[in-house]
N, C-alpha and C positions, 0 to 999 in steps of 0.2 A: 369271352369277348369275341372270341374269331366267329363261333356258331353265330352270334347275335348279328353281326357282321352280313356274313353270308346271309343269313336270312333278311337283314334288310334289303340286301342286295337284288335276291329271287322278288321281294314282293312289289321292289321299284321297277324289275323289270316287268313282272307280270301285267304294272299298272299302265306301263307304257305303252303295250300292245293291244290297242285300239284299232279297230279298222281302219282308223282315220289316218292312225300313227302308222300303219303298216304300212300305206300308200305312199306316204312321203318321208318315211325316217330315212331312208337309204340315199336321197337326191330328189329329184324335182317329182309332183308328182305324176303319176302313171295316166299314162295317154291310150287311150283306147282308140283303133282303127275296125271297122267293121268291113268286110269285105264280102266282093261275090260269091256265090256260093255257101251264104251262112257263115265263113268262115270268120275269126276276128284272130286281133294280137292284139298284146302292148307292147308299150316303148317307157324309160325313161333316163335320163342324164344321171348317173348315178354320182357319190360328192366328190371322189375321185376322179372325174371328168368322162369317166366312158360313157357309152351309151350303152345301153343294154336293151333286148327286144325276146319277150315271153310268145314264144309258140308251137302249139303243138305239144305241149308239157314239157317245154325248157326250156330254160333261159340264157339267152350266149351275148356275148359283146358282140356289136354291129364297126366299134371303132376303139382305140386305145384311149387313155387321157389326152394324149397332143390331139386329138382329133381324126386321127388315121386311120384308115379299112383295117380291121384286124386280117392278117393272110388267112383264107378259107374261112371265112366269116362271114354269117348272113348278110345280105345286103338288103337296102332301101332304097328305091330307085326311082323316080317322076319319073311319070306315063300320061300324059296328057295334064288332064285334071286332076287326075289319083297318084296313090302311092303302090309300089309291088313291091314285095317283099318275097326274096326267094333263101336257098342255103337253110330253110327250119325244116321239121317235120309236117305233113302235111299240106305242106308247099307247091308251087308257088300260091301266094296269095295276093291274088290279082283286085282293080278297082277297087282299090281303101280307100275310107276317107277317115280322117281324125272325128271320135265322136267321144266327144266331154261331157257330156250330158249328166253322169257320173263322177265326173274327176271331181277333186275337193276345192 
């Protein structure tokens, strides 16, 4: 009974990792920023309330659940029209804009 268990379990998850599912099982979904220099990230509100932001091959909280800078945590910043995002690898990433173009 336990095996048949498990195994329903593995192939319910299996079914649920969807591209689709993968962009928004975790919180809102993934926002794509394209920036100068080729460079890009994402961002998204994860259901815990933090924000989380992918770049440079990892991903850090930008803020806690209450809404707060995490201490030494990447930042998001307005710059005129754009966004910069500095604190990731590869960084700064200057003149972002949000591009959806992709998101679901």
């Amino acid at each position: 009974m336990h095996m048949r268990l498990l195994a329903t379990t593995a192939l319910l998850l299996a079914a649920c990792s969807t591209g689709e599912d993968l962009k928004t099982r975790h919180g809102s979904p993934l926002h794509t920023y394209a920036c100068a220099d080729g460079k890009s990230f994402q961002v998204r509100q994860v259901m815990t309330g933090e924000v989380e932001v992918t770049a440079g091959g990892q991903t850090r909280d930008t803020t806690d659940a209450e809404g707060e800078p995490v201490p030494n945590g990447p930042r998001m910043v307005p710059v005129d029209e754009a966004t910069r995002l500095t604190g990731m690898p590869g960084g700064p990433y200057e003149a972002c804009f949000m591009d959806d173009s992709d998101a679901a």
